[in-house]
NUTOR-274357 format. One record per atom (N, C-alpha, C): residue in three letters; x, y, z. Coordinates in pm, whole numbers, plus 50000, padded with zeros to 5 digits. Atoms other than C-alpha are relative to their C-alpha. Layout:
AlaXYZ...
//
This chain:
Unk501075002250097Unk479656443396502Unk500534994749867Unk499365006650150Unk482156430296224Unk501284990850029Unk499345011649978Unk483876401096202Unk501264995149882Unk499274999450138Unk487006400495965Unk500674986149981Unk498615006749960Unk489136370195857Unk500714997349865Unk499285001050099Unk491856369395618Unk500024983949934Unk499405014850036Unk493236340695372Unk500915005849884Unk499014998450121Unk495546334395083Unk501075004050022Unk498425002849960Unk499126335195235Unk500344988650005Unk499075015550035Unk501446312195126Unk501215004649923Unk498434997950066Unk505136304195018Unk499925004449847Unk500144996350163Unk505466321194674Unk501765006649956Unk498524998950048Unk508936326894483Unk499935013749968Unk499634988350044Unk510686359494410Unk499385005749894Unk500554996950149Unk508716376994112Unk498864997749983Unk501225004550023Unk505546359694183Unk499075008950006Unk501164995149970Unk501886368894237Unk499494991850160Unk501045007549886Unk499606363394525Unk498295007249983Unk500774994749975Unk496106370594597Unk499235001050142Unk499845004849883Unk495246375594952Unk497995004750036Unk501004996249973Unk491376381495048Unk499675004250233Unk500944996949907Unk489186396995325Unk498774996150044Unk501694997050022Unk486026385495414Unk499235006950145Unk501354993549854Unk483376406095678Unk498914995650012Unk501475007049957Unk480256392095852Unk499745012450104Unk500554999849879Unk478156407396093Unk499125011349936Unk500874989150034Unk475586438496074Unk500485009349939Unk499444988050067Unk477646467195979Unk500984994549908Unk498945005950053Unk479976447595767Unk500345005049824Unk500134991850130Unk479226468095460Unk499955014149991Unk499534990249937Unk479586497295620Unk500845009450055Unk498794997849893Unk483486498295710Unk500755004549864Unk498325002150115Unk486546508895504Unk500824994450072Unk498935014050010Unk489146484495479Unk501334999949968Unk498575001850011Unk492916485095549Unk500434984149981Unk499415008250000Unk495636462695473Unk501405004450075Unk498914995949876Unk498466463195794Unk500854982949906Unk498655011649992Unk501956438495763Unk500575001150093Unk499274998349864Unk504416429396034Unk501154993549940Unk498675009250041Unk507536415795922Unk501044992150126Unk499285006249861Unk509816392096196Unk501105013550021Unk499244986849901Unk511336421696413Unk499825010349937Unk500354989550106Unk509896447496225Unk498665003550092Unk501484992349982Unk506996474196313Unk499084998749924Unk501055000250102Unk503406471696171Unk500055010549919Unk500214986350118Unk503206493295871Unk498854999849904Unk501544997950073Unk499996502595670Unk500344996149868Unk499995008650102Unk499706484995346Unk499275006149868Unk500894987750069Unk496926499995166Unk498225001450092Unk501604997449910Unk493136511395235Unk499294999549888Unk500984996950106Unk489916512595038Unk499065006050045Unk501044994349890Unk486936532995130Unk498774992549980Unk500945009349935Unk483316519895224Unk499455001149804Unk500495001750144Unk482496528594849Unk500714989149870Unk498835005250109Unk485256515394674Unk500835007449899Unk499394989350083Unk486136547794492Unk501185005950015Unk498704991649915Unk489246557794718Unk500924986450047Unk499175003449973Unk492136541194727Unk501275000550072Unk498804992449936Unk495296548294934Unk500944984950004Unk498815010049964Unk498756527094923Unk501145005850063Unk498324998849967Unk502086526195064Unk501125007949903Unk499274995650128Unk504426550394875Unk500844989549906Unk499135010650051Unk506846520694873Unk499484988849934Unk500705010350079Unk504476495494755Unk498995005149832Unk501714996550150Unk501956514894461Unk500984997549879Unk499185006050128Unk502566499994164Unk500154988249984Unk499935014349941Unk503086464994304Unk498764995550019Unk501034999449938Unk500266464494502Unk498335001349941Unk501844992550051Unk496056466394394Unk499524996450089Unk501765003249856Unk492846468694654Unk499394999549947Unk501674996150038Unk489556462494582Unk498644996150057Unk500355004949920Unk486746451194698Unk498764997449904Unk501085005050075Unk483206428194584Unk499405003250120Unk501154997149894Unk480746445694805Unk499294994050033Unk501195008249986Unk478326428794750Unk499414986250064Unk499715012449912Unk480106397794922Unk500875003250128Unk499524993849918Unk481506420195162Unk501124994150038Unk498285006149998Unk485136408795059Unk500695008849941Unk498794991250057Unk488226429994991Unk501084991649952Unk498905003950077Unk491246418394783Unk501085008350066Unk499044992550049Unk494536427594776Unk501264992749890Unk498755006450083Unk496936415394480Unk501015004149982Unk498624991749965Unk500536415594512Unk500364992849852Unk499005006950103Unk502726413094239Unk501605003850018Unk498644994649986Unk506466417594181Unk500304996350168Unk499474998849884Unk506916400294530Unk501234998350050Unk498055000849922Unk510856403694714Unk499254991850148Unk500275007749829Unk511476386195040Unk499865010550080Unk500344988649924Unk511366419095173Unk498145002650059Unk501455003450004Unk507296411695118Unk499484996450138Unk500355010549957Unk507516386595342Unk499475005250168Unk500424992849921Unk505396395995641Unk498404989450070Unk501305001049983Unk502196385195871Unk499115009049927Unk501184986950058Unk499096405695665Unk498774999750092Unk501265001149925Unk496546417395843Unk498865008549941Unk500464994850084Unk493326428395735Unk498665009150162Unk500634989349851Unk491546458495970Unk498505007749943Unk501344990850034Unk487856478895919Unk499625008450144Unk500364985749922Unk486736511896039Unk498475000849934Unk501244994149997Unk483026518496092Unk499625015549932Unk500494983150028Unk481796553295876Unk498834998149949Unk500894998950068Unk479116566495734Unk499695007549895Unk499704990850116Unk480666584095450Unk500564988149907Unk499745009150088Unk480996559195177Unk501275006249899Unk498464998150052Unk483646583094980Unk501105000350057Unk499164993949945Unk485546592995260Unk501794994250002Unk498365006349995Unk489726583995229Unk500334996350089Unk499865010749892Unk490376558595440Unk501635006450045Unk498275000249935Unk493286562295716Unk501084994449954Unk499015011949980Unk496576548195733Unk500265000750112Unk499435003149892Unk496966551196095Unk499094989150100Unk500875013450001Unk496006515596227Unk499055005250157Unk501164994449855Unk494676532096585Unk498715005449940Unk501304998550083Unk491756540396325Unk499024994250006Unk500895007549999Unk490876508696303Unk499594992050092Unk500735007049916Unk488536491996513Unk500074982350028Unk500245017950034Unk488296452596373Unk501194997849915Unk498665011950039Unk491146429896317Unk499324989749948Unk499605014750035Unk491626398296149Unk501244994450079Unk498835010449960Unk493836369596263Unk501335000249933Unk498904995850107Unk496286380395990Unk500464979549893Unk500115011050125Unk497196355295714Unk502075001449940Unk498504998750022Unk501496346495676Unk500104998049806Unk499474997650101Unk503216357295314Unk501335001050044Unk498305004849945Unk506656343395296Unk500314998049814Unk499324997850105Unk508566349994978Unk501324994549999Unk498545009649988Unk511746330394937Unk499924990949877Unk499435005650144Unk513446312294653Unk500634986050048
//
Protein backbone atom coordinates (compact mmCIF):
# COMPACT_ATOMS: atom_id res chain seq x y z
CA UNK A 1 0.00 0.00 0.00
CA UNK A 2 3.16 2.39 -0.03
CA UNK A 3 5.39 3.07 -2.49
CA UNK A 4 8.85 4.56 -1.40
CA UNK A 5 11.66 5.98 -3.64
CA UNK A 6 14.74 7.58 -2.62
CA UNK A 7 17.04 10.41 -4.33
CA UNK A 8 19.92 12.73 -3.69
CA UNK A 9 23.09 10.48 -3.73
CA UNK A 10 25.94 11.64 -5.26
CA UNK A 11 29.85 12.02 -5.23
CA UNK A 12 30.49 14.62 -2.46
CA UNK A 13 34.09 15.41 -0.90
CA UNK A 14 35.33 14.68 2.59
CA UNK A 15 33.66 17.37 5.00
CA UNK A 16 30.77 17.97 2.80
CA UNK A 17 26.97 18.04 3.07
CA UNK A 18 24.34 16.07 1.34
CA UNK A 19 20.70 16.00 1.39
CA UNK A 20 19.13 12.77 0.56
CA UNK A 21 15.10 12.60 0.37
CA UNK A 22 12.20 10.08 0.64
CA UNK A 23 9.19 10.33 -1.08
CA UNK A 24 5.77 7.88 -0.33
CA UNK A 25 2.69 7.42 -2.56
CA UNK A 26 -0.05 5.22 -2.17
CA UNK A 27 -3.07 5.05 0.52
CA UNK A 28 -1.42 4.58 3.75
CA UNK A 29 1.57 6.59 2.89
CA UNK A 30 1.04 8.98 5.74
CA UNK A 31 0.57 6.53 7.98
CA UNK A 32 4.16 4.77 8.21
CA UNK A 33 7.31 5.65 10.23
CA UNK A 34 10.30 6.01 8.32
CA UNK A 35 13.80 4.47 8.55
CA UNK A 36 16.98 5.22 7.03
CA UNK A 37 19.12 1.59 6.30
CA UNK A 38 22.98 1.81 4.49
CA UNK A 39 25.04 -0.99 3.01
CA UNK A 40 28.50 -0.27 2.45
CA UNK A 41 30.63 -2.61 -0.43
CA UNK A 42 31.17 -5.87 1.78
CA UNK A 43 29.65 -4.57 4.67
CA UNK A 44 26.21 -5.53 6.55
CA UNK A 45 23.04 -3.30 6.40
CA UNK A 46 23.01 -1.14 9.39
CA UNK A 47 20.11 1.18 10.58
CA UNK A 48 20.74 4.78 9.99
CA UNK A 49 18.12 6.63 11.68
CA UNK A 50 14.12 6.53 12.09
CA UNK A 51 11.35 9.06 12.51
CA UNK A 52 7.93 8.28 13.78
CA UNK A 53 4.50 8.65 11.83
CA UNK A 54 4.24 12.05 13.81
CA UNK A 55 7.46 13.42 13.47
CA UNK A 56 8.06 13.92 17.21
CA UNK A 57 10.47 10.81 17.73
CA UNK A 58 13.55 10.55 16.47
CA UNK A 59 16.09 7.69 16.79
CA UNK A 60 19.84 7.64 15.23
CA UNK A 61 22.82 5.59 15.05
CA UNK A 62 24.99 6.06 18.20
CA UNK A 63 27.86 6.42 15.70
CA UNK A 64 26.25 8.82 13.47
CA UNK A 65 24.00 11.53 15.99
CA UNK A 66 25.40 14.59 15.66
CA UNK A 67 26.28 14.24 11.97
CA UNK A 68 23.20 13.07 10.95
CA UNK A 69 19.29 14.99 11.02
CA UNK A 70 15.68 13.25 10.01
CA UNK A 71 12.74 14.88 9.31
CA UNK A 72 10.01 14.80 7.54
CA UNK A 73 7.22 17.36 5.38
CA UNK A 74 4.12 15.37 6.01
CA UNK A 75 2.18 16.94 4.34
CA UNK A 76 4.14 15.88 1.06
CA UNK A 77 4.66 12.66 2.51
CA UNK A 78 8.56 13.12 2.19
CA UNK A 79 11.29 12.39 4.75
CA UNK A 80 14.80 13.96 4.70
CA UNK A 81 17.82 12.98 5.94
CA UNK A 82 20.91 15.53 6.06
CA UNK A 83 24.33 14.40 6.38
CA UNK A 84 26.98 16.48 7.29
CA UNK A 85 30.62 16.02 8.32
CA UNK A 86 30.73 13.22 5.59
CA UNK A 87 34.14 10.50 5.73
CA UNK A 88 34.46 7.88 3.07
CA UNK A 89 33.51 5.68 5.69
CA UNK A 90 29.82 7.35 4.73
CA UNK A 91 30.07 5.98 1.66
CA UNK A 92 27.31 3.43 1.30
CA UNK A 93 23.98 2.38 -0.84
CA UNK A 94 21.00 4.37 1.42
CA UNK A 95 18.00 2.97 1.65
CA UNK A 96 14.88 4.38 2.68
CA UNK A 97 12.19 1.70 4.51
CA UNK A 98 8.35 2.42 6.18
CA UNK A 99 6.45 0.56 8.74
CA UNK A 100 2.65 0.74 8.77
CA UNK A 101 1.23 1.97 12.62
CA UNK A 102 -1.33 3.49 14.03
CA UNK A 103 0.36 5.23 16.79
CA UNK A 104 1.63 8.43 15.41
CA UNK A 105 4.12 8.92 18.60
CA UNK A 106 5.27 5.58 18.80
CA UNK A 107 9.52 5.18 18.53
CA UNK A 108 10.23 3.85 15.52
CA UNK A 109 12.46 0.51 15.27
CA UNK A 110 15.87 0.01 14.25
CA UNK A 111 15.52 -3.51 13.37
CA UNK A 112 15.01 -3.43 9.49
CA UNK A 113 12.76 -6.93 9.69
CA UNK A 114 10.27 -4.10 11.02
CA UNK A 115 10.02 -2.74 8.02
CA UNK A 116 7.68 -3.63 5.50
CA UNK A 117 8.42 -1.09 2.25
CA UNK A 118 11.68 -0.55 0.63
CA UNK A 119 13.02 1.86 -1.72
CA UNK A 120 15.47 1.16 -4.53
CA UNK A 121 18.14 2.78 -2.34
CA UNK A 122 19.98 5.88 -3.67
CA UNK A 123 24.37 5.50 -3.88
CA UNK A 124 26.50 8.13 -1.48
CA UNK A 125 30.10 7.91 -2.33
CA UNK A 126 32.41 10.22 -0.44
CA UNK A 127 35.92 10.45 -1.78
CA UNK A 128 38.40 13.23 -2.33
Amino acid sequence: QVQLAESGGDLVQPGGSLRLSCGGSGRTASSVAVAWFRQAPGKEREFVSAISRSGTKKVYAESLKGRFTISRFSARNRVYLDMNSLEPADTAVYYCAAKWTRMPMETPPQDAKEYTYWGQGTVVTVSS
